[in-house]
C-alpha positions as CSV (number, residue, x, y, z in Angstrom):
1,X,-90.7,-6.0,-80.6
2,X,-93.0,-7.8,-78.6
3,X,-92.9,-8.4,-74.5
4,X,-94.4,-9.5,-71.2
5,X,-93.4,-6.4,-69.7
6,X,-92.0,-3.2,-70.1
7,X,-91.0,-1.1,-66.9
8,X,-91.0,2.3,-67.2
9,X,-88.4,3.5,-64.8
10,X,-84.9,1.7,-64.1
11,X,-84.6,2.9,-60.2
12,X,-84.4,0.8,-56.7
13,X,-88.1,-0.1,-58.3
14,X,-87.7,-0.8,-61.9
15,X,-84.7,-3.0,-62.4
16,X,-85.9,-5.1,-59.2
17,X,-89.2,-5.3,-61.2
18,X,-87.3,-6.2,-64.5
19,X,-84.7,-8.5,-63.2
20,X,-87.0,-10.4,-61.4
21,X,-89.9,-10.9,-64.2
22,X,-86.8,-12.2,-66.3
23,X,-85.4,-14.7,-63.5
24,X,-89.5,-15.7,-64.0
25,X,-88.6,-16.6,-67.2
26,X,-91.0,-13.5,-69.1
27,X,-89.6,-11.5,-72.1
28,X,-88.7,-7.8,-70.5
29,X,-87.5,-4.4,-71.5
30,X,-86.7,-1.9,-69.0
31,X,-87.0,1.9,-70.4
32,X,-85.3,4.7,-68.3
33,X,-84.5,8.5,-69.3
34,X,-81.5,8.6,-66.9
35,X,-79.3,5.8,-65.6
36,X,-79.9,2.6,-64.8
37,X,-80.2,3.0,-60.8
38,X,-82.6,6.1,-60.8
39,X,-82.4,8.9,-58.6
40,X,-81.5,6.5,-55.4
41,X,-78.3,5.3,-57.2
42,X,-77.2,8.4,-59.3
43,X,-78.3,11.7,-57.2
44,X,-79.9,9.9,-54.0
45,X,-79.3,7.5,-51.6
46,X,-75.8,6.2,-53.1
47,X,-73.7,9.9,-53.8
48,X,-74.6,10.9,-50.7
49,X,-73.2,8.4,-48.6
50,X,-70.3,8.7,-50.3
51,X,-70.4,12.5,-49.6
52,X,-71.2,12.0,-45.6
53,X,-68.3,9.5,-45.7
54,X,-66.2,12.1,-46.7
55,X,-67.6,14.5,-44.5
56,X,-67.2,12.4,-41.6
57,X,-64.0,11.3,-42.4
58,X,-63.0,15.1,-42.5
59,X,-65.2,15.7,-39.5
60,X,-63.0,13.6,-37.4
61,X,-59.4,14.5,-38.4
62,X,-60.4,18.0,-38.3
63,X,-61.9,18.0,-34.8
64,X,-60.9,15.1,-33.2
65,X,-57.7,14.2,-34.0
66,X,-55.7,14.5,-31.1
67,X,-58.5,12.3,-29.3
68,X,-56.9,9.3,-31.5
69,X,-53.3,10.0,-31.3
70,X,-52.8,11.9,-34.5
71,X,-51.6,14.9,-35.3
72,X,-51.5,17.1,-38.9
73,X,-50.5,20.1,-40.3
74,X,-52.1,22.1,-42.9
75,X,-55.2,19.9,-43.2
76,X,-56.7,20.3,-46.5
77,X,-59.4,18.6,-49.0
78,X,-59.9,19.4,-52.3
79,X,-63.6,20.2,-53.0
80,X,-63.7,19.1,-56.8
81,X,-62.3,15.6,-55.7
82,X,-65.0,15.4,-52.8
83,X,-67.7,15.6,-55.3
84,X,-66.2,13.5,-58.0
85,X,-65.0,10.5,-55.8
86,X,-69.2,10.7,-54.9
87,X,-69.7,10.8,-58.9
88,X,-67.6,7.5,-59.6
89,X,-69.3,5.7,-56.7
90,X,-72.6,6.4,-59.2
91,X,-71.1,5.6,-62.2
92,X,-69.8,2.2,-60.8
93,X,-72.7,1.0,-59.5
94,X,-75.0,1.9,-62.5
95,X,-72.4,0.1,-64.6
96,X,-73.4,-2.7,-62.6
97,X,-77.3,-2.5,-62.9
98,X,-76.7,-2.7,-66.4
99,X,-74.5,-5.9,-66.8
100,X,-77.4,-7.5,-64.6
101,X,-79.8,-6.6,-66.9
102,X,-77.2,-8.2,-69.9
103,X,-77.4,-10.9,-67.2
104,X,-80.6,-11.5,-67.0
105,X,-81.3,-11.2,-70.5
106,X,-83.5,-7.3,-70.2
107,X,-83.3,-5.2,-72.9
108,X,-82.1,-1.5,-71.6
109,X,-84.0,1.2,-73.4
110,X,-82.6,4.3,-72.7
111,X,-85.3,7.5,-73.1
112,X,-88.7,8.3,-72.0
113,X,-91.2,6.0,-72.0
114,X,-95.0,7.1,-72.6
115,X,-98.5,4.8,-72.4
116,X,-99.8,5.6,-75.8
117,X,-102.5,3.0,-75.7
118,X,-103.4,-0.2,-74.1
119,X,-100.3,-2.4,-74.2
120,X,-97.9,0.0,-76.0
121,X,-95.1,2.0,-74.9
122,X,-93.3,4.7,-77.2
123,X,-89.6,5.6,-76.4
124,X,-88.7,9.1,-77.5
125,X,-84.4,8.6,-77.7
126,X,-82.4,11.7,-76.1
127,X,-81.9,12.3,-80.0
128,X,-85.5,12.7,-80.5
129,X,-86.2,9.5,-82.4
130,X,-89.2,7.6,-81.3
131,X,-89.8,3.7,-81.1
132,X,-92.9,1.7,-80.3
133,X,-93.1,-1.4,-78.5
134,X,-96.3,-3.8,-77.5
135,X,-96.3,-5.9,-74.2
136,X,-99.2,-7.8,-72.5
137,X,-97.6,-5.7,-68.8
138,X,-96.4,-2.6,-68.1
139,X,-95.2,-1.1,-65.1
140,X,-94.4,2.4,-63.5
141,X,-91.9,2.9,-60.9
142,X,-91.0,6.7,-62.3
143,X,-90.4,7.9,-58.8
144,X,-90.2,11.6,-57.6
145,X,-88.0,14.6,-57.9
146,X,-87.6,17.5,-55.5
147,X,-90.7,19.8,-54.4
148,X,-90.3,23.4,-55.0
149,X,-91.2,26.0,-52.7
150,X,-93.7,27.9,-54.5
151,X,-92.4,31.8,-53.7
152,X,-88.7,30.5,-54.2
153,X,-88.1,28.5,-57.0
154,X,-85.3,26.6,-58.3
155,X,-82.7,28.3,-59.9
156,X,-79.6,25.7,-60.1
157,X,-76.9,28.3,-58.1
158,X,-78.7,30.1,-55.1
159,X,-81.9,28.2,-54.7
160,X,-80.9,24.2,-55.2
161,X,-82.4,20.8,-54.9
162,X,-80.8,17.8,-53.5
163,X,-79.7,17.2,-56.9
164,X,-77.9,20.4,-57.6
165,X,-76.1,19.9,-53.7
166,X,-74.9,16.7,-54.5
167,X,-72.8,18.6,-57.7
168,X,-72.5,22.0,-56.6
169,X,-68.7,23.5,-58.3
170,X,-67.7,25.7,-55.7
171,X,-68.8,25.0,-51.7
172,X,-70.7,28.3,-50.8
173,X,-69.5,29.9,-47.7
174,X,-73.2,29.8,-45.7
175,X,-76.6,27.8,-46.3
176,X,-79.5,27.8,-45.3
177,X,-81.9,24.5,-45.5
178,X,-85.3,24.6,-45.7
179,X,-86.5,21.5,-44.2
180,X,-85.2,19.0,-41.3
181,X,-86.2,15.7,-43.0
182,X,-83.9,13.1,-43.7
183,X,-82.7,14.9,-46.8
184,X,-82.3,18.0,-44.9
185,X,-80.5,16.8,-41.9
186,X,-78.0,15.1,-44.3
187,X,-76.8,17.4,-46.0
188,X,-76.6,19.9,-43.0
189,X,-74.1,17.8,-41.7
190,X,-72.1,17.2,-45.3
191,X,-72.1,20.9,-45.5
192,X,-71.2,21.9,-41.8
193,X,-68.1,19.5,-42.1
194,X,-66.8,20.9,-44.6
195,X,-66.8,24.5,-42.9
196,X,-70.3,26.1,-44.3
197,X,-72.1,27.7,-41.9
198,X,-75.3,26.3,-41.8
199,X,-78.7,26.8,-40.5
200,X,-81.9,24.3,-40.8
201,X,-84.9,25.5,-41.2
202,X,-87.7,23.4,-39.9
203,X,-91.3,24.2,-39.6
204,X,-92.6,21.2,-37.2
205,X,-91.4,21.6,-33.2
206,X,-88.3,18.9,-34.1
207,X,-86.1,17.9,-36.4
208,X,-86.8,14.6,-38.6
209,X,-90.0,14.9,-37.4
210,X,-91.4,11.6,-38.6
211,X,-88.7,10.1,-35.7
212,X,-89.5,9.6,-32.3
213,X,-89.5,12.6,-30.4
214,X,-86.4,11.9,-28.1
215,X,-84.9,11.5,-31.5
216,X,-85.4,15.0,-33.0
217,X,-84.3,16.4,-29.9
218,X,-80.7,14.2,-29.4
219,X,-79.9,15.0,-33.1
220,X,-81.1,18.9,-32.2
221,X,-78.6,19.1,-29.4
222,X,-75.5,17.0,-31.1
223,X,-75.9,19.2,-34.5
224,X,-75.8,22.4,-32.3
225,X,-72.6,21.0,-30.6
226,X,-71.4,20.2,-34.3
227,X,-72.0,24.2,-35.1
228,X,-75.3,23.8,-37.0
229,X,-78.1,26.8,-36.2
230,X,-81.4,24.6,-35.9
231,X,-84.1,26.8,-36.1
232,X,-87.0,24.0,-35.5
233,X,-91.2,24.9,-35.2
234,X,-90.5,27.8,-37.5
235,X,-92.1,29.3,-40.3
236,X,-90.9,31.3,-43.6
237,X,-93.1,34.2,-44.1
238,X,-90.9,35.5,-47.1
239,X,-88.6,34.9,-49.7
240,X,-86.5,36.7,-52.1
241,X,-83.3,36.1,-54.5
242,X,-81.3,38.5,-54.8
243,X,-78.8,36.7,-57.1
244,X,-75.6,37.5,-55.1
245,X,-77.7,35.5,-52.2
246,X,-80.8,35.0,-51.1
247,X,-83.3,35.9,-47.8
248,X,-85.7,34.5,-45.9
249,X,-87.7,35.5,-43.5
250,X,-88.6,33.5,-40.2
251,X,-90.9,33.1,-37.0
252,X,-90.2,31.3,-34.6
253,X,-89.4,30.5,-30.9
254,X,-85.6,31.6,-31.5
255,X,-85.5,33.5,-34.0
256,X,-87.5,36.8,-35.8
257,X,-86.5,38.4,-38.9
258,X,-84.2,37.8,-41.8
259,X,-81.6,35.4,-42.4
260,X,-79.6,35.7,-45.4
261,X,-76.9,33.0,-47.1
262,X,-75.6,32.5,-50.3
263,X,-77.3,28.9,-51.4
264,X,-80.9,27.7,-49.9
265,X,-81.3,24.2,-50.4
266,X,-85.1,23.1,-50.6
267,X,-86.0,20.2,-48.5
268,X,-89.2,19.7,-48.0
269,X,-90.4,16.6,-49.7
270,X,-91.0,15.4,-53.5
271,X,-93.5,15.1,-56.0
272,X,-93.8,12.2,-58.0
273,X,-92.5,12.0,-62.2
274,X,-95.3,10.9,-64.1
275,X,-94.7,9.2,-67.6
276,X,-96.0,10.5,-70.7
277,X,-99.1,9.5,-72.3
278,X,-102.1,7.7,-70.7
279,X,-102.2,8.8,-66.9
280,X,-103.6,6.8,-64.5
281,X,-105.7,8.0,-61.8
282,X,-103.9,9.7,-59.4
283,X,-104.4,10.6,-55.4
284,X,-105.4,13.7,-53.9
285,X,-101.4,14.3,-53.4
286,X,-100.5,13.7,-57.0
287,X,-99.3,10.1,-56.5
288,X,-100.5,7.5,-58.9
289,X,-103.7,5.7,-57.0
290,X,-102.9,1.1,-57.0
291,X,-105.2,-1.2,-55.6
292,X,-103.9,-4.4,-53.7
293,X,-102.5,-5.6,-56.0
294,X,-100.4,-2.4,-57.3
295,X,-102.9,-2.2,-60.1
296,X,-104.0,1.5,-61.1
297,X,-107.0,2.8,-63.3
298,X,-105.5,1.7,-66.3
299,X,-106.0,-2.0,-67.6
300,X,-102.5,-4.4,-67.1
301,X,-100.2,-1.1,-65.8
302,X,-99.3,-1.3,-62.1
303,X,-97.4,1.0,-60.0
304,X,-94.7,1.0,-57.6
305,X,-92.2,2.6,-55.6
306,X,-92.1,6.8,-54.7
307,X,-94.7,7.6,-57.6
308,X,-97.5,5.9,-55.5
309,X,-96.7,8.0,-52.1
310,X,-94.9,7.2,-48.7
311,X,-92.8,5.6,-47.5
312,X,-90.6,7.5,-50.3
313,X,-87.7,4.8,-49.9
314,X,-85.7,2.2,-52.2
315,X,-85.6,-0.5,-50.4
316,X,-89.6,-0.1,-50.4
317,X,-89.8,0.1,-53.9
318,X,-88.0,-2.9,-54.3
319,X,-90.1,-4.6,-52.1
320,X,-92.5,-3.4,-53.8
321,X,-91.4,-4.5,-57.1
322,X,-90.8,-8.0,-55.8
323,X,-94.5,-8.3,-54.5
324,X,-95.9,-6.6,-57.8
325,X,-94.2,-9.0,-60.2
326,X,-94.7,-12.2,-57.9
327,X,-98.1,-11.1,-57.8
328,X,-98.5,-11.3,-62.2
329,X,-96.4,-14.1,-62.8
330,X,-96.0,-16.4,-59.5
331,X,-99.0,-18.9,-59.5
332,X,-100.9,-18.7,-55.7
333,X,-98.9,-15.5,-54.9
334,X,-99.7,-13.5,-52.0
335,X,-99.1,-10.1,-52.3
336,X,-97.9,-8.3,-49.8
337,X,-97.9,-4.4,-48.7
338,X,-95.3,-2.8,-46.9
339,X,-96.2,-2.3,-43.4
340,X,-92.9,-3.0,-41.2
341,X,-90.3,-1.1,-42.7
342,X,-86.6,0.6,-41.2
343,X,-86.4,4.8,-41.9
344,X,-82.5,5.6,-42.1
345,X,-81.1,8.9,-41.9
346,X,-77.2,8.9,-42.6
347,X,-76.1,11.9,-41.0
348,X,-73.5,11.9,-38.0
349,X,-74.8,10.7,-35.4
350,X,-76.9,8.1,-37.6
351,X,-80.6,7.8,-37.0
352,X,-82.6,4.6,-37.6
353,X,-86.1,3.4,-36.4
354,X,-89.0,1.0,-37.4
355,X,-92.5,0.1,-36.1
356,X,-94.3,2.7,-33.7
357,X,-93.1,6.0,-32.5
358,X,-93.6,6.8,-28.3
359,X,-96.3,9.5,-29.6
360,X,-98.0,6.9,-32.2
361,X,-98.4,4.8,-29.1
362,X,-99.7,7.4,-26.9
363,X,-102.2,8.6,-29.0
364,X,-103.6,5.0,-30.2
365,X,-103.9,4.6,-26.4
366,X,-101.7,1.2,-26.8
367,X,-100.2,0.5,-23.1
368,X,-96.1,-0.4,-23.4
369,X,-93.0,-0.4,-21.8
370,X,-89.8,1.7,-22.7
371,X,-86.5,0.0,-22.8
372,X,-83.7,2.7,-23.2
373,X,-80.0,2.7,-22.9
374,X,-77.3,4.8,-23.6
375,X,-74.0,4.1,-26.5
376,X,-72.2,5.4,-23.3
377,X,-73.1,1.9,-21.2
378,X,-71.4,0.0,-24.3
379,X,-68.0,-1.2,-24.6
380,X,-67.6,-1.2,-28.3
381,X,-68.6,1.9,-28.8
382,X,-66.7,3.3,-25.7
383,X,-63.8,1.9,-27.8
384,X,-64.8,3.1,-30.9
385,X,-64.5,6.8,-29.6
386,X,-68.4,6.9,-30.2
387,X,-70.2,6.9,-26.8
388,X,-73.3,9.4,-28.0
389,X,-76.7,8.1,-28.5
390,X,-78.9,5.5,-27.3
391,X,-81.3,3.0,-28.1
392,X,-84.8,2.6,-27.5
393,X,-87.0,0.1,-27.5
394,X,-91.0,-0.3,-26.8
395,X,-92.9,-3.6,-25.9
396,X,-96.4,-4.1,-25.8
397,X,-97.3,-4.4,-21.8
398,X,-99.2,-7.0,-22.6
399,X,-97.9,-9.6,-24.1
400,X,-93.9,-8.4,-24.0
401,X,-94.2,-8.2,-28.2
402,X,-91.7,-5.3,-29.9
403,X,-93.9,-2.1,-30.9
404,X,-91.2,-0.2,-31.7
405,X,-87.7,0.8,-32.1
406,X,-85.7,3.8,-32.3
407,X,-81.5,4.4,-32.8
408,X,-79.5,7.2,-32.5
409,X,-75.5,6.6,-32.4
410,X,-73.0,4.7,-34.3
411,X,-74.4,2.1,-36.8
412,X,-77.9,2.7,-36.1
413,X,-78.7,1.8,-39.8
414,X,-76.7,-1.2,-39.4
415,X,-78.4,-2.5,-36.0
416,X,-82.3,-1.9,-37.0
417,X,-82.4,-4.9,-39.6
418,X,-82.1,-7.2,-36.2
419,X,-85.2,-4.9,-35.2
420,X,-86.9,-5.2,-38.4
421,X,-86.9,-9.0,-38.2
422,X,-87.8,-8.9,-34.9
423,X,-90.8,-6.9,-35.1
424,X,-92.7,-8.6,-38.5
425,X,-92.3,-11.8,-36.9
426,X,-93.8,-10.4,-33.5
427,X,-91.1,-11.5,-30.9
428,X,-91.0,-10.6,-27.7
429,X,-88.4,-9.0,-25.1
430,X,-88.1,-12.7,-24.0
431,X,-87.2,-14.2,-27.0
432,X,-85.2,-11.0,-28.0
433,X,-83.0,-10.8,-24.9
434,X,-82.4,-14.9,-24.6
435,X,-80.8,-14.1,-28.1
436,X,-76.8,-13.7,-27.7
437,X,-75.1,-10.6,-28.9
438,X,-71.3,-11.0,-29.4
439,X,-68.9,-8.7,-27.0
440,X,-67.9,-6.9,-27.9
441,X,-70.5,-5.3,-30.5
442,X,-72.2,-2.0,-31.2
443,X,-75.5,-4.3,-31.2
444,X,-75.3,-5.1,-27.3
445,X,-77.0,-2.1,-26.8
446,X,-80.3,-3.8,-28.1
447,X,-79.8,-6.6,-25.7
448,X,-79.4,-4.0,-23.1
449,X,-81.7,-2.1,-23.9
450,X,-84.7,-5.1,-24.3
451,X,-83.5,-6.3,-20.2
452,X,-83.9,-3.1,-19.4
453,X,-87.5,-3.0,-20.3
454,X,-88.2,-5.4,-18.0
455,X,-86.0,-3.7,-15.6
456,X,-83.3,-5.6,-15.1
457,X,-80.3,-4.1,-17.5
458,X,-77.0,-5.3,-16.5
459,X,-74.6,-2.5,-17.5
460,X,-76.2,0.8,-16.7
């Protein structure tokens, strides 16, 4: 069989790729080992928000019941169900990634795919059979899996990935987590909800430390309210599994010495899956090396998405994977890299930013203007029962344009797209502000939070 292009990888990267070279009318296969979807879909982005769901949804009835008006007895969940309403969430939405690729006319290859030569990929089957296909294009949006921790590695019961969280059979009565990234701070709060005693481990001075540093310290302060030990600006000096548990040694401002629990969950980054054969040349992290146009060392194979290095996100890679095939088969095409793009963390209280930090600014020496308000200052989400958080918002001195924006409350990930917008098509506080927000909205508080940047907010 003969193509246009072959994508090796069916994740937020891959079946954009695929899909879209077939809308472009070109003769595609997409090859993945897995399930259509990737990691994002099957044991990333998508079963965990239906975890934190969950988790949230237990959260509340457990702890703030009366606040609403309701009252239960003998509150219970069943574990097994937890994790397997989470499961069918995956399985639905793959199923759907594979009738758009019957569609759109893609072939679905399922196995591993491997550059054997120029223009040739081989497909070793999960039964071991091997197949050989030719295509002018080829593309490689493998992604990433888990980092290890060198002294500690994975073991599948006491010392986990986010994989192995996402499926574990029984709940373990304490964690620890070893990292405070988005991944980390996630599952912290899944966990906690659900009644595991938890402690983060972080080794930077804050939690989700790419964030803005007001950020890290809200989500510090709310997770230690929630029950969660944060243990931020720390280091591990020593590991050890003792199969029963595990321990770990720390240093830090609060604590010294040795904490113990009966699952660590590793969270401190990924390293990118390679595909067999022919490797391209690859960066001094690991990640596979593309020019401007996504094109690596190898003739006609690009690369996109989490195997080329940060930002680590789907939605990214399918940017990505948009610009990459635009870029081969759209005449006068210019391709674009990501520059502007929204970081969302799902946890409770949501986290959500885009554009320049506070300390980014700072250190750039970039003059600007902080506009910050409070959840508390907004009807809806006084209504709501969700008054924590605020919003805040930075504006070049200059010329009034966004820099920078940065959510922590209700709906952050919801209200950032208006900021995304707003900041790659450079508007200012004026225009921003003259925009109406409905009343009453969880998104007021970026119209309140833009006056007060020029120091005239209304409602606080």
């Amino acid at each position: 069989m003969a193509y246009d292009l072959i994508v090796i990888g069916g994740g937020p990267a891959g079946y954009v790729a695929a899909i879209r070279a077939a809308q472009l009318g070109k003769k595609v296969a997409c090859v993945e080992a897995d399930r259509a979807g990737g990691t994002c879909l099957n044991w990333g982005c998508i079963p965990t928000k239906a975890l934190l769901k969950n988790a949230e949804l237990y959260h509340t009835l457990a702890h703030r019941a009366k606040e609403f008006g309701f009252s239960f007895d003998n509150l219970q969940y069943d574990w097994s169900a937890v994790i397997g309403r989470s499961r069918k969430v995956s399985e639905r939405l793959a199923g759907g990634i594979e009738f758009l690729f019957k569609k759109n006319k893609v072939d679905y290859i399922r196995g591993y795919g491997a550059i054997v030569a120029p223009g040739k990929v081989e497909v070793t089957a999960a039964d071991g059979s091997k197949s050989t296909a030719d295509t002018k294009d080829i593309i490689i949006p493998t992604g990433a899996k888990s980092r290890p921790l060198p002294p500690l590695p994975f073991n599948g019961t006491t010392v986990i990935g986010s994989k192995e969280a996402m499926v574990l059979g029984n709940q373990p009565k304490s964690m620890i987590i070893i990292g405070a990234g988005a991944i980390g701070v996630e599952f912290a709060y899944i966990y906690n909800s659900f009644g595991t005693k938890v402690t983060l481990v972080e080794m930077a001075p804050r939690l989700v430390p790419v964030e803005d540093d007001e950020i890290g310290d809200a989500l510090e302060k709310s997770f230690i309210k929630q029950g969660i030990r944060c243990l931020a600006n720390h280091k591990i000096t020593k590991t050890e599994d003792k199969g029963s548990h595990v321990e770990v040694t720390v240093e830090g401002a609060k604590e010294n010495g040795v904490l113990s629990a009966d699952v660590v969950l590793v969270a401190i980054g990924v390293q990118p899956v390679l595909p067999g054969g022919q490797q391209p040349q690859l960066t001094d992290r690991g990640f596979v090396q593309v020019g401007d146009r996504y094109e690596t060392s190898l003739p006609n194979v690009y690369a996109i998405g989490d195997i080329t290095g940060p930002p680590l996100l789907a939605h990214t890679a399918s940017f990505e994977a948009i610009q990459c095939v635009e870029g081969l088969y759209v005449e006068g095409h210019k391709v674009r890299k990501v520059t502007n793009f929204p970081g969302c963390t799902y946890c409770h209280p949501q986290i959500a930013s885009v554009g320049k930090t506070e300390r980014a600014l700072k250190e750039e020496g970039i003059e600007y203007k902080v506009g910050k308000i409070p959840f508390v200052a907004i009807d809806k989400a006084i209504a709501s029962g969700e008054p924590d958080g605020f919003a805040k918002l930075l504006y070049g001195k200059q010329h009034g344009e966004l820099l920078g924006a940065h959510i922590i409350g209700e709906n952050a990930t919801e209200l950032i797209a208006e900021m995304g917008l707003a900041l790659d098509q450079e508007l200012t506080a004026e225009e921003i502000h003259s925009t109406i927000h409905a009343h009453p909205t969880m998104s007021e508080v970026i119209h309140e939070a833009t006056l007060a940047a020029e120091g005239h907010a209304i409602h606080f």
